[in-house]
PyMOL Python script that loads the backbone (N, CA, C, O; Angstrom):
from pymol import cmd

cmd.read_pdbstr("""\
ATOM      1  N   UNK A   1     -10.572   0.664   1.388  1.00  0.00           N
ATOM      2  CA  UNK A   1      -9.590   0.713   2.442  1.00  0.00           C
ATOM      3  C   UNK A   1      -8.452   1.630   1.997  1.00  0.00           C
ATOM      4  O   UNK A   1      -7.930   1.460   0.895  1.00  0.00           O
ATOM      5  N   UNK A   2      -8.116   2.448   2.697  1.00  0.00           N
ATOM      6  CA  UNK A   2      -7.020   3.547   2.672  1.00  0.00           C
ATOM      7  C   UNK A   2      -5.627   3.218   3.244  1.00  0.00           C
ATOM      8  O   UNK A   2      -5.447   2.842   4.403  1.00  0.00           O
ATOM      9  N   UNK A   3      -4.687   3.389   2.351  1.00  0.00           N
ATOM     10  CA  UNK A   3      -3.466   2.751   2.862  1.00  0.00           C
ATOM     11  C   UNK A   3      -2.396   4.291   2.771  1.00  0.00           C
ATOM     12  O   UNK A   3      -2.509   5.159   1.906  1.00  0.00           O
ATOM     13  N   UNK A   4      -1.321   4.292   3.992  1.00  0.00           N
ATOM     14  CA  UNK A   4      -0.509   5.504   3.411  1.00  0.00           C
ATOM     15  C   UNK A   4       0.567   4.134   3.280  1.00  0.00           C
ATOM     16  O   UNK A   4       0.383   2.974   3.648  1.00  0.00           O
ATOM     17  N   UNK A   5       1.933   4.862   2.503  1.00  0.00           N
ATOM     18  CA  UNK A   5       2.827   4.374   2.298  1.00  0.00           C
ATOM     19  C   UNK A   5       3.980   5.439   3.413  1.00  0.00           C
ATOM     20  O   UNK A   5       4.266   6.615   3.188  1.00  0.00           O
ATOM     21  N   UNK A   6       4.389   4.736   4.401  1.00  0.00           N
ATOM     22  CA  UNK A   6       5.281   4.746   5.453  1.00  0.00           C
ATOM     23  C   UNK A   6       6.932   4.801   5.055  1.00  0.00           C
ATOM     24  O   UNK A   6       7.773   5.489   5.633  1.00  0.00           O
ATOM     25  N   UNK A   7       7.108   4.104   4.178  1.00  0.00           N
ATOM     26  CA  UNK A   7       8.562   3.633   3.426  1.00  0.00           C
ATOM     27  C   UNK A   7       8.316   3.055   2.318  1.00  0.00           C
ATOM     28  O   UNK A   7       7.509   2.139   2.160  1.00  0.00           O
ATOM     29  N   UNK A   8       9.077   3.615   1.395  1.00  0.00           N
ATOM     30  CA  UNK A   8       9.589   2.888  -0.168  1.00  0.00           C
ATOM     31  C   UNK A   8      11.437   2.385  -0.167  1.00  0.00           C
ATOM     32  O   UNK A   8      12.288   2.846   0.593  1.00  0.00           O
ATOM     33  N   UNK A   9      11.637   1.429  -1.159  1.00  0.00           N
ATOM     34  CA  UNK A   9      12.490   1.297  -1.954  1.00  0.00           C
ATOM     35  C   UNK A   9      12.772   1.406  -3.191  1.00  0.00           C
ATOM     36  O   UNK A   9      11.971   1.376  -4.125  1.00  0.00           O
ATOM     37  N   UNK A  10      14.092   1.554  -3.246  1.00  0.00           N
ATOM     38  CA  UNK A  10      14.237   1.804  -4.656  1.00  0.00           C
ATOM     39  C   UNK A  10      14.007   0.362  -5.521  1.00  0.00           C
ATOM     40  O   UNK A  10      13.745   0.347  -6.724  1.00  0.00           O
ATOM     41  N   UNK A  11      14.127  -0.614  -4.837  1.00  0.00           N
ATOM     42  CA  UNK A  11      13.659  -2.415  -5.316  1.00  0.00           C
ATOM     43  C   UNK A  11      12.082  -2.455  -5.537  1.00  0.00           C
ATOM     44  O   UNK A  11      11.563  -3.086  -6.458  1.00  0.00           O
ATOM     45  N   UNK A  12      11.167  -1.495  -4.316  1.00  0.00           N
ATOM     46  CA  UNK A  12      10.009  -1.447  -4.840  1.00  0.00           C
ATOM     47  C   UNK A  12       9.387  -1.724  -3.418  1.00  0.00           C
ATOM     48  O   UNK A  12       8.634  -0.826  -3.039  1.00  0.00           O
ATOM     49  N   UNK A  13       9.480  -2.336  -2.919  1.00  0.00           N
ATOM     50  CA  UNK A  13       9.170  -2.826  -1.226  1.00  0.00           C
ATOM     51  C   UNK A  13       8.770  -1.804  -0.839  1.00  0.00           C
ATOM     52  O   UNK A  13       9.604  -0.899  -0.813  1.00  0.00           O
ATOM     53  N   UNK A  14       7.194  -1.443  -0.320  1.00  0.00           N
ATOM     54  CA  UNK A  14       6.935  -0.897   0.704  1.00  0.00           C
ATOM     55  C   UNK A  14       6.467  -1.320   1.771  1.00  0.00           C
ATOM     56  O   UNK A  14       6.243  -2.529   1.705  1.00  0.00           O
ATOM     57  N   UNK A  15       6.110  -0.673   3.142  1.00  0.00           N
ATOM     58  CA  UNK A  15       5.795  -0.650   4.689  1.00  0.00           C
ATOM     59  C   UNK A  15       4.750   0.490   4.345  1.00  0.00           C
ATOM     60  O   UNK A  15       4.959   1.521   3.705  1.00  0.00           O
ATOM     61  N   UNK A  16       3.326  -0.042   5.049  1.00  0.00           N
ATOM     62  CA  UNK A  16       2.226   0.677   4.689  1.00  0.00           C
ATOM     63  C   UNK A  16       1.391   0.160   6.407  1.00  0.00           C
ATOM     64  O   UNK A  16       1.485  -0.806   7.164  1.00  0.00           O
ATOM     65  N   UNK A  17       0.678   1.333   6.375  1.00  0.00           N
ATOM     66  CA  UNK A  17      -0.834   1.477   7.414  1.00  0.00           C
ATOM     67  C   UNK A  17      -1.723   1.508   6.625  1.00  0.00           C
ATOM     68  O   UNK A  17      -1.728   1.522   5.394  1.00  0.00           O
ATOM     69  N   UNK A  18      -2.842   1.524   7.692  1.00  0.00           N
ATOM     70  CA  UNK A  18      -4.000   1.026   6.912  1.00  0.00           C
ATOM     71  C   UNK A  18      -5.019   2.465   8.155  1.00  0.00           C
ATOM     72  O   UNK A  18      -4.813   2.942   9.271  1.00  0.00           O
ATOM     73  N   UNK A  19      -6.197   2.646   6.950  1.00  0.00           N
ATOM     74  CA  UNK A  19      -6.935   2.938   8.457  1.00  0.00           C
ATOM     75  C   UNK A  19      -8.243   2.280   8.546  1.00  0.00           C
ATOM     76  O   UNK A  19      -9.439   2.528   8.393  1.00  0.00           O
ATOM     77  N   UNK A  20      -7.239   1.064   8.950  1.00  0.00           N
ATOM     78  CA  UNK A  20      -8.734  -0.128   9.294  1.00  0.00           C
ATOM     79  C   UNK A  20      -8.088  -1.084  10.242  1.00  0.00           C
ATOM     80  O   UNK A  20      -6.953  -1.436   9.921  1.00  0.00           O
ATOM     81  N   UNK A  21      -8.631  -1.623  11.454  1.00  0.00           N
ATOM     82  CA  UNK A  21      -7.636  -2.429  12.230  1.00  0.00           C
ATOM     83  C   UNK A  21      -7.478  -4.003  11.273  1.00  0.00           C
ATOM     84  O   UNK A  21      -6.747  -4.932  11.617  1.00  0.00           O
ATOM     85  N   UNK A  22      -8.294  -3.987  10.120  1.00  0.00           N
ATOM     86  CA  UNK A  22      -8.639  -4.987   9.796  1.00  0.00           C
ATOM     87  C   UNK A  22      -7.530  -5.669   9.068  1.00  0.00           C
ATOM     88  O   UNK A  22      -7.053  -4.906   8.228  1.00  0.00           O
ATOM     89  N   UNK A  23      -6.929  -6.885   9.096  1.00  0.00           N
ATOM     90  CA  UNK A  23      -5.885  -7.489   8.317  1.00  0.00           C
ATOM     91  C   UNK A  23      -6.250  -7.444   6.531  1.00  0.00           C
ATOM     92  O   UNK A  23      -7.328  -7.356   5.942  1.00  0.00           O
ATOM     93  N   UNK A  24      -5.246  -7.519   6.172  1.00  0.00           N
ATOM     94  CA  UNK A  24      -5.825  -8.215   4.423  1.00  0.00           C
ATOM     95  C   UNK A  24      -5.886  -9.339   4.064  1.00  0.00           C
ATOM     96  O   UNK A  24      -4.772  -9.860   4.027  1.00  0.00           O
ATOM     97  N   UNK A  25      -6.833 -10.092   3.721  1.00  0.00           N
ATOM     98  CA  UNK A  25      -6.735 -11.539   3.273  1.00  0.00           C
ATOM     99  C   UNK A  25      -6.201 -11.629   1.408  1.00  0.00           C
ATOM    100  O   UNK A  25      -6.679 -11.210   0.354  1.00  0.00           O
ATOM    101  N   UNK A  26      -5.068 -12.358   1.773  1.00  0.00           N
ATOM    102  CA  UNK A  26      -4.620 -12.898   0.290  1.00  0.00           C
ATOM    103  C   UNK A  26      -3.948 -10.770  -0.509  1.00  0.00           C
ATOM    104  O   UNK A  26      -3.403  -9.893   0.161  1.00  0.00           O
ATOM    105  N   UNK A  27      -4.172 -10.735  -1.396  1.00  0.00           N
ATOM    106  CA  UNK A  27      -2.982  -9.940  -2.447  1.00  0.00           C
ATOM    107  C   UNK A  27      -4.417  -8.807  -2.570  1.00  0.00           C
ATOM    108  O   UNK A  27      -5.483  -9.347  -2.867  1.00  0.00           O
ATOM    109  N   UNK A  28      -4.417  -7.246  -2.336  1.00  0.00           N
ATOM    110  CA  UNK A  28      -5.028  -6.006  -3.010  1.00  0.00           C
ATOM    111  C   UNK A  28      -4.198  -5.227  -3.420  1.00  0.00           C
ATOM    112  O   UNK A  28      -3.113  -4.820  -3.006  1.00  0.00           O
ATOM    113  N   UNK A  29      -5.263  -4.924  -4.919  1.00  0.00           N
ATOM    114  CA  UNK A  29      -4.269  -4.198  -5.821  1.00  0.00           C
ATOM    115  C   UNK A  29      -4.567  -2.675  -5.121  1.00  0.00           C
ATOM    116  O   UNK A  29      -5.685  -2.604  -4.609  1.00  0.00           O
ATOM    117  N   UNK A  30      -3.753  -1.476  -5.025  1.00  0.00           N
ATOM    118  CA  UNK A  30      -3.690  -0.041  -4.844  1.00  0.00           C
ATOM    119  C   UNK A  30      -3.545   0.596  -5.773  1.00  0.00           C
ATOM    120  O   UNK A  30      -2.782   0.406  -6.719  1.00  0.00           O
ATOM    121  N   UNK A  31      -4.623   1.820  -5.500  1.00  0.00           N
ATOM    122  CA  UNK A  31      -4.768   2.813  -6.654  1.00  0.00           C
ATOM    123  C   UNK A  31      -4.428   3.987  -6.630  1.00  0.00           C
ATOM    124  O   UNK A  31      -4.849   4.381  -5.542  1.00  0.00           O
ATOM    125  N   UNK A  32      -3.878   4.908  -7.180  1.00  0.00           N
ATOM    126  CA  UNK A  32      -3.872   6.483  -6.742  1.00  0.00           C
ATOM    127  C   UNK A  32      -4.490   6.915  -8.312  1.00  0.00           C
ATOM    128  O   UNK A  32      -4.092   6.939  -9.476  1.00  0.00           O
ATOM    129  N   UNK A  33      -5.801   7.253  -7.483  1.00  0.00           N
ATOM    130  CA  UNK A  33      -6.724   7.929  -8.483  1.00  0.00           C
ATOM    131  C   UNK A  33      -7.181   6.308  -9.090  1.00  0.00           C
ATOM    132  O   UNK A  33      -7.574   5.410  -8.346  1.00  0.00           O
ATOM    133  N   UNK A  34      -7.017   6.166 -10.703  1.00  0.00           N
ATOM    134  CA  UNK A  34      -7.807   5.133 -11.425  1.00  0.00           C
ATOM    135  C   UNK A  34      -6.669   4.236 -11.594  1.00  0.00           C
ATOM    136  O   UNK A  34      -6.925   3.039 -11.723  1.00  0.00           O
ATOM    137  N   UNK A  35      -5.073   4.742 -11.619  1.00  0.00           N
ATOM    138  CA  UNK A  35      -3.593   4.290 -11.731  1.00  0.00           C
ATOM    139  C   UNK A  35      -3.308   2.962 -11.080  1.00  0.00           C
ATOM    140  O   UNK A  35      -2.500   3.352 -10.237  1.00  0.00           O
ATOM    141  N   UNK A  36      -3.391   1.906 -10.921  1.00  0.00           N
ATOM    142  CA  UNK A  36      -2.505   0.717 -10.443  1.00  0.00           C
ATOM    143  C   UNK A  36      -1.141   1.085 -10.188  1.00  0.00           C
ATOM    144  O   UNK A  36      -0.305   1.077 -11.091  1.00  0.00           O
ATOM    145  N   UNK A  37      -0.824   1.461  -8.802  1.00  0.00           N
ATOM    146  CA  UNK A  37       0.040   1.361  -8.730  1.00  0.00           C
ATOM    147  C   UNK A  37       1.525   0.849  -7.687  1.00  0.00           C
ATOM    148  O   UNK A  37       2.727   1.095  -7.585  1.00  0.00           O
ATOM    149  N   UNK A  38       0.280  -0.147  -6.962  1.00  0.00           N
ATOM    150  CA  UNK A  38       1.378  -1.294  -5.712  1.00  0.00           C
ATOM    151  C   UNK A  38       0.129  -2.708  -5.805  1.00  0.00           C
ATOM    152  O   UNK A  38      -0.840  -2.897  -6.540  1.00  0.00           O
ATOM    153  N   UNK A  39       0.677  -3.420  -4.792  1.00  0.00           N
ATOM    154  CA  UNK A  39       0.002  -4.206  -4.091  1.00  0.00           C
ATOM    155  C   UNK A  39       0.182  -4.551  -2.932  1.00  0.00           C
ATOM    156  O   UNK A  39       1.333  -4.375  -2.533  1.00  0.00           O
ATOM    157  N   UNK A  40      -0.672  -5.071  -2.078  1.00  0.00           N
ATOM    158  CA  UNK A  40      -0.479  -5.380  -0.882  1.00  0.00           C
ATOM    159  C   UNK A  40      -0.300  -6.743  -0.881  1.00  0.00           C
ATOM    160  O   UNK A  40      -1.119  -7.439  -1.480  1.00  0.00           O
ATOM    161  N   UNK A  41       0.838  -7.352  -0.186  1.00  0.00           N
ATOM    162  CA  UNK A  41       0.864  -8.692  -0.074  1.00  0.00           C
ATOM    163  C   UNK A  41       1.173  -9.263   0.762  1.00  0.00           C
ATOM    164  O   UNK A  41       1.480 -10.450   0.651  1.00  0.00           O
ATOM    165  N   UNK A  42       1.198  -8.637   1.848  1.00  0.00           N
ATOM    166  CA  UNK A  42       0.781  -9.170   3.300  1.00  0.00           C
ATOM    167  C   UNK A  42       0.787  -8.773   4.522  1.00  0.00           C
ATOM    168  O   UNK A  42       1.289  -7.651   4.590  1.00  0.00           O
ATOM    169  N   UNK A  43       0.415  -9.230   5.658  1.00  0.00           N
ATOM    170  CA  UNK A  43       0.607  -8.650   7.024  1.00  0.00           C
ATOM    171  C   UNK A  43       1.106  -9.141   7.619  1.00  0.00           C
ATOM    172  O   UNK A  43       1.070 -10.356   7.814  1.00  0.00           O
ATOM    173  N   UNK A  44       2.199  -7.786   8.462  1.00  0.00           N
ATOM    174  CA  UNK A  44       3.421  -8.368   8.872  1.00  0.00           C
ATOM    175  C   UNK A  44       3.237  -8.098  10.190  1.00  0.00           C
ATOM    176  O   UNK A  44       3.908  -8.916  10.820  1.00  0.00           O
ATOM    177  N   UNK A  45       2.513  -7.168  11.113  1.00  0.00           N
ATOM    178  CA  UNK A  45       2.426  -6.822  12.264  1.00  0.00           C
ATOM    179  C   UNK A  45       0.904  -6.377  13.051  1.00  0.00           C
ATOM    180  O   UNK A  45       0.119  -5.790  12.305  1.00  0.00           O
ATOM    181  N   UNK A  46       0.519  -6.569  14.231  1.00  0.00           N
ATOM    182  CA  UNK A  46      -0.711  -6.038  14.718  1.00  0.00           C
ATOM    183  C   UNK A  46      -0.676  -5.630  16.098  1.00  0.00           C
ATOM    184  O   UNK A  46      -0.685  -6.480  16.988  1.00  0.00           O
ATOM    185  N   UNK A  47      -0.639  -4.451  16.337  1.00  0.00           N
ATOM    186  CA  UNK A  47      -0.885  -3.719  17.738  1.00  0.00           C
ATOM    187  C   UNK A  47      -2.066  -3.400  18.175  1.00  0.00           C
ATOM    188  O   UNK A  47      -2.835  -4.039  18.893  1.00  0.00           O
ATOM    189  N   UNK A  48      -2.206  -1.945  17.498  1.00  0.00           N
ATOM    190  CA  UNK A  48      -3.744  -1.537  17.647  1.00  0.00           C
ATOM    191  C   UNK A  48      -3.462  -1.288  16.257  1.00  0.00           C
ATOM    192  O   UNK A  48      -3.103  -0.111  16.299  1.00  0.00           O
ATOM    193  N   UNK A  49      -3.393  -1.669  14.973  1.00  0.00           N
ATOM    194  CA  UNK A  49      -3.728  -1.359  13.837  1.00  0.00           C
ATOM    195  C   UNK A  49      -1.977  -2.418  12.955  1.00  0.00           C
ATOM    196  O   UNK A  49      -0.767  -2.505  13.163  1.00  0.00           O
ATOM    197  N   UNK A  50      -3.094  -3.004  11.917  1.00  0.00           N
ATOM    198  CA  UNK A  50      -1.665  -4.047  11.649  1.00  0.00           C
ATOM    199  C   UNK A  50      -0.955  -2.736  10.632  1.00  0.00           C
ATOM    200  O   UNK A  50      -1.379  -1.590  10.484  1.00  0.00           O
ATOM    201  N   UNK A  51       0.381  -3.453   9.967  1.00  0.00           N
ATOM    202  CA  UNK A  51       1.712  -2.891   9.451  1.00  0.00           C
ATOM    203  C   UNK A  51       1.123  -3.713   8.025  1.00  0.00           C
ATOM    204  O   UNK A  51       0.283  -4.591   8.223  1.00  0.00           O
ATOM    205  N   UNK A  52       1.458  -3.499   6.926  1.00  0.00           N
ATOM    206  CA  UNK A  52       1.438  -4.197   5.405  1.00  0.00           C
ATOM    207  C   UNK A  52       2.715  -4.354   5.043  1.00  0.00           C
ATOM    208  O   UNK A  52       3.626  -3.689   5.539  1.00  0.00           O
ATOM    209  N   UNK A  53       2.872  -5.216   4.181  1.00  0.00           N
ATOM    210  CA  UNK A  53       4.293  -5.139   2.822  1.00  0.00           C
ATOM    211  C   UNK A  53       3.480  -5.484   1.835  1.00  0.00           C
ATOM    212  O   UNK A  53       2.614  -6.356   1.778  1.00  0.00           O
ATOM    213  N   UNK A  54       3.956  -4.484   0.846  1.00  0.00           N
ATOM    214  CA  UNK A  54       3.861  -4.296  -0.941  1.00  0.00           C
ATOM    215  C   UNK A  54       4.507  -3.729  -1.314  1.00  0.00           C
ATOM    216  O   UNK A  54       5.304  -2.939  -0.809  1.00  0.00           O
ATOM    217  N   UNK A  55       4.227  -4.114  -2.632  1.00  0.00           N
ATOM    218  CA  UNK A  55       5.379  -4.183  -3.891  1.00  0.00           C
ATOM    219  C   UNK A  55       4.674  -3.209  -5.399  1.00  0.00           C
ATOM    220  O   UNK A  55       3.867  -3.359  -6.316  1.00  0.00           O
ATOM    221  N   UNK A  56       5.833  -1.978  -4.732  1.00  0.00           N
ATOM    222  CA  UNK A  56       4.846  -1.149  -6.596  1.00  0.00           C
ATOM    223  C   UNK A  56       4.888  -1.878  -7.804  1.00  0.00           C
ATOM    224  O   UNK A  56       5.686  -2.564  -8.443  1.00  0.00           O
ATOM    225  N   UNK A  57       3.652  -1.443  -7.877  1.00  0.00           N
ATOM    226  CA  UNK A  57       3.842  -1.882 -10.067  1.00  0.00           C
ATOM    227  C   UNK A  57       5.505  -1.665 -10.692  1.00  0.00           C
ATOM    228  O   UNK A  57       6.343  -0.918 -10.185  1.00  0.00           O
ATOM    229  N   UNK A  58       5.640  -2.251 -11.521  1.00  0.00           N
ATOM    230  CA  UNK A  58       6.898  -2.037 -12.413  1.00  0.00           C
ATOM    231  C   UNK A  58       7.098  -0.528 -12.689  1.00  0.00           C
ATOM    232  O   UNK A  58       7.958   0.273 -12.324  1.00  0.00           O
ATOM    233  N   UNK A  59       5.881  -0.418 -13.546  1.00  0.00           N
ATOM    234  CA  UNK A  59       5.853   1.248 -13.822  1.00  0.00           C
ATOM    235  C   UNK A  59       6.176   2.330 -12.936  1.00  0.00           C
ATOM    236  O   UNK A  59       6.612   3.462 -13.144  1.00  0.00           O
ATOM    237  N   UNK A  60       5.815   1.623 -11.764  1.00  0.00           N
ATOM    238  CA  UNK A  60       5.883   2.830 -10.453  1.00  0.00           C
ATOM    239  C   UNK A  60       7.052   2.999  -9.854  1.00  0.00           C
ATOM    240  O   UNK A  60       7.237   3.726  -8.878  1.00  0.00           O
ATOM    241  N   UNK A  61       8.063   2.188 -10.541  1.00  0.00           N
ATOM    242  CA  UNK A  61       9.348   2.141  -9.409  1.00  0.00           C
ATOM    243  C   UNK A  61      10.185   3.164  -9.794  1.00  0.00           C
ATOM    244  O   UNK A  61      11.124   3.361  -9.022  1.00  0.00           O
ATOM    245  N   UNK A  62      10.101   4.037 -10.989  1.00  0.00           N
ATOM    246  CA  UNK A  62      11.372   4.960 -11.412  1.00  0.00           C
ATOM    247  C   UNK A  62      10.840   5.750 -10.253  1.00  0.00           C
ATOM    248  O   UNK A  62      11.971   5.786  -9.767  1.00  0.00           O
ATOM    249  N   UNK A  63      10.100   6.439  -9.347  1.00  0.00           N
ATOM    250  CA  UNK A  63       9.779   7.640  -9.000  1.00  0.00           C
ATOM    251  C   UNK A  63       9.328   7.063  -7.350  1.00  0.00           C
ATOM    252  O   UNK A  63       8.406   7.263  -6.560  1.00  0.00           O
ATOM    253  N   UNK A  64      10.360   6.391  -7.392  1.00  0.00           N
ATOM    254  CA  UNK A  64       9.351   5.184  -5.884  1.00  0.00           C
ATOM    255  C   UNK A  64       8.852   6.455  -4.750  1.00  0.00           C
ATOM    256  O   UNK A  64       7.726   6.624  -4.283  1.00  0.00           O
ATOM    257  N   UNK A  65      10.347   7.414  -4.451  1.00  0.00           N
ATOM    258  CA  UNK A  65      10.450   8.562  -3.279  1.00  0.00           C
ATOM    259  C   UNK A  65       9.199   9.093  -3.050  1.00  0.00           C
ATOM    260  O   UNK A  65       8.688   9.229  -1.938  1.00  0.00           O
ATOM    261  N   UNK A  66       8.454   9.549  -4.667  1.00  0.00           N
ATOM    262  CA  UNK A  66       7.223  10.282  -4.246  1.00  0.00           C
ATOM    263  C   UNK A  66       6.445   9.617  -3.664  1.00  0.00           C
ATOM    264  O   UNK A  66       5.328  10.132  -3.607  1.00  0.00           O
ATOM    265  N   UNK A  67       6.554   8.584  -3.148  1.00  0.00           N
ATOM    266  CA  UNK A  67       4.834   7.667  -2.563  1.00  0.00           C
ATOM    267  C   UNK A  67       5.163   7.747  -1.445  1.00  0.00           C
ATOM    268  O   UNK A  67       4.145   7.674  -0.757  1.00  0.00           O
ATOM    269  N   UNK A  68       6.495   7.918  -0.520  1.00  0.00           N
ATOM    270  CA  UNK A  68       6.330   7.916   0.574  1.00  0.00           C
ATOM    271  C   UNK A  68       5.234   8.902   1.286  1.00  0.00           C
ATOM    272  O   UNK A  68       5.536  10.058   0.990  1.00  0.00           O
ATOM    273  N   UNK A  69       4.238   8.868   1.998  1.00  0.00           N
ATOM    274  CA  UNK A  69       3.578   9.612   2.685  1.00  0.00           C
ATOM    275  C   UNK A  69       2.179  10.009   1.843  1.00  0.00           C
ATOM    276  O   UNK A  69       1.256  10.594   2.409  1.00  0.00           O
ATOM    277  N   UNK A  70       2.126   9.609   0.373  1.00  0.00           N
ATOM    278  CA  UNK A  70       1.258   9.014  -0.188  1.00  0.00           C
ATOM    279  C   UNK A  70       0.015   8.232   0.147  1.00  0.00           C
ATOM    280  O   UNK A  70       0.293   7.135   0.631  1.00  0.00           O
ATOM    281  N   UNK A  71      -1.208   8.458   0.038  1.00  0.00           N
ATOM    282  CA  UNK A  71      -2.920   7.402   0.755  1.00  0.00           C
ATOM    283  C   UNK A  71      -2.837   6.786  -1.166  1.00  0.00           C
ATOM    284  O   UNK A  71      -2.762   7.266  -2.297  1.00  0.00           O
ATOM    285  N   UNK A  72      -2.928   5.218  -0.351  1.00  0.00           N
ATOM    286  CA  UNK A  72      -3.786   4.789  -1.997  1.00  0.00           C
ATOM    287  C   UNK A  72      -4.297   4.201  -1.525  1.00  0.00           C
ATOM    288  O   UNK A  72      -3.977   3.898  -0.375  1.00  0.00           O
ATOM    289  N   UNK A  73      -5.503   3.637  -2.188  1.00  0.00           N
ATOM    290  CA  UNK A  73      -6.888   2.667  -2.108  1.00  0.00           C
ATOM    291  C   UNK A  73      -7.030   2.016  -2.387  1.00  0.00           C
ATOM    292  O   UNK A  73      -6.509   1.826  -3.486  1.00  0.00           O
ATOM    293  N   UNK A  74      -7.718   1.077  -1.917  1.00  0.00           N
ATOM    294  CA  UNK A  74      -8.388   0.043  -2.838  1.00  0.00           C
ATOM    295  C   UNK A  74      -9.297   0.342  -3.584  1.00  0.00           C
ATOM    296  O   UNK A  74      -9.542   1.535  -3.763  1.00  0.00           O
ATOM    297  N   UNK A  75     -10.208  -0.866  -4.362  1.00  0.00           N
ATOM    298  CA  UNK A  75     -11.179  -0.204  -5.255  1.00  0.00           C
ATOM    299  C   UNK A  75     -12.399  -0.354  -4.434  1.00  0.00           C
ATOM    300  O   UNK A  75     -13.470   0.043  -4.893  1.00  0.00           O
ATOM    301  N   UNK A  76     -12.329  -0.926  -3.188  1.00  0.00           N
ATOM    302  CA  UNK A  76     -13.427  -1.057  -2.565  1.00  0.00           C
ATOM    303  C   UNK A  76     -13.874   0.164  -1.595  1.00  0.00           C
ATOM    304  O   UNK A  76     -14.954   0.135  -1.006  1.00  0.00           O
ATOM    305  N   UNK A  77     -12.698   1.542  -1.443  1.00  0.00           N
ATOM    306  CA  UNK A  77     -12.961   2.209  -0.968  1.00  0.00           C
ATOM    307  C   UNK A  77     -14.160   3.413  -0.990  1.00  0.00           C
ATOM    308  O   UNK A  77     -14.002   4.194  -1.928  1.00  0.00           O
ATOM    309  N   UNK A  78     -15.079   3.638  -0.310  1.00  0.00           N
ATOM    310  CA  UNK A  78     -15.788   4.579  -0.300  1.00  0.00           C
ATOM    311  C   UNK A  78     -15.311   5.988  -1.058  1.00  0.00           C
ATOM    312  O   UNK A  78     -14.279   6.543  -0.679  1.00  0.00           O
ATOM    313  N   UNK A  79     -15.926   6.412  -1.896  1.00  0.00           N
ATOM    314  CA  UNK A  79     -15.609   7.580  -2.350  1.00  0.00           C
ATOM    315  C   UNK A  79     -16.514   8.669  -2.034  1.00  0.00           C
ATOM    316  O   UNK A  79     -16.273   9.808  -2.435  1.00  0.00           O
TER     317      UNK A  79
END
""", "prot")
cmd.dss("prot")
cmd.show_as("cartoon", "prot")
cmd.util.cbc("prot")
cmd.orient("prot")
């Protein structure tokens, strides 16, 4: 599953899409490339495609700006 990141904080909080109408059940970790570097931890909205909130890794927060507009994955994603 392919997620962009919509909005970051500098606390770490992001607002993410998905391109799957499908909700997330329970916590997925996100990858860019092999890197851990958010999670998804829940769904907050559903129209025609729900809204996410997650929270980058620790590591990931000095540089939060660059992820905006950023795709990360899961590990279940098709490659």
């Amino acid at each position: 599953m392919l997620f962009r990141v919509l909005r970051a904080t500098s606390d770490g909080a992001l607002l993410l899409s998905s391109d799957s109408a499908q909700p997330v059940d329970g916590r997925a970790k996100l990858f860019d490339g092999r890197k851990e570097v958010a999670t998804v931890l829940e769904t907050i909205g559903r129209v025609d495609r729900p809204l996410f909130v997650g929270r980058l890794a620790e590591a990931a927060r000095k540089g939060y700006l660059r992820f905006e507009g950023m795709e990360l994955e899961t590990r279940d994603a098709p490659r």
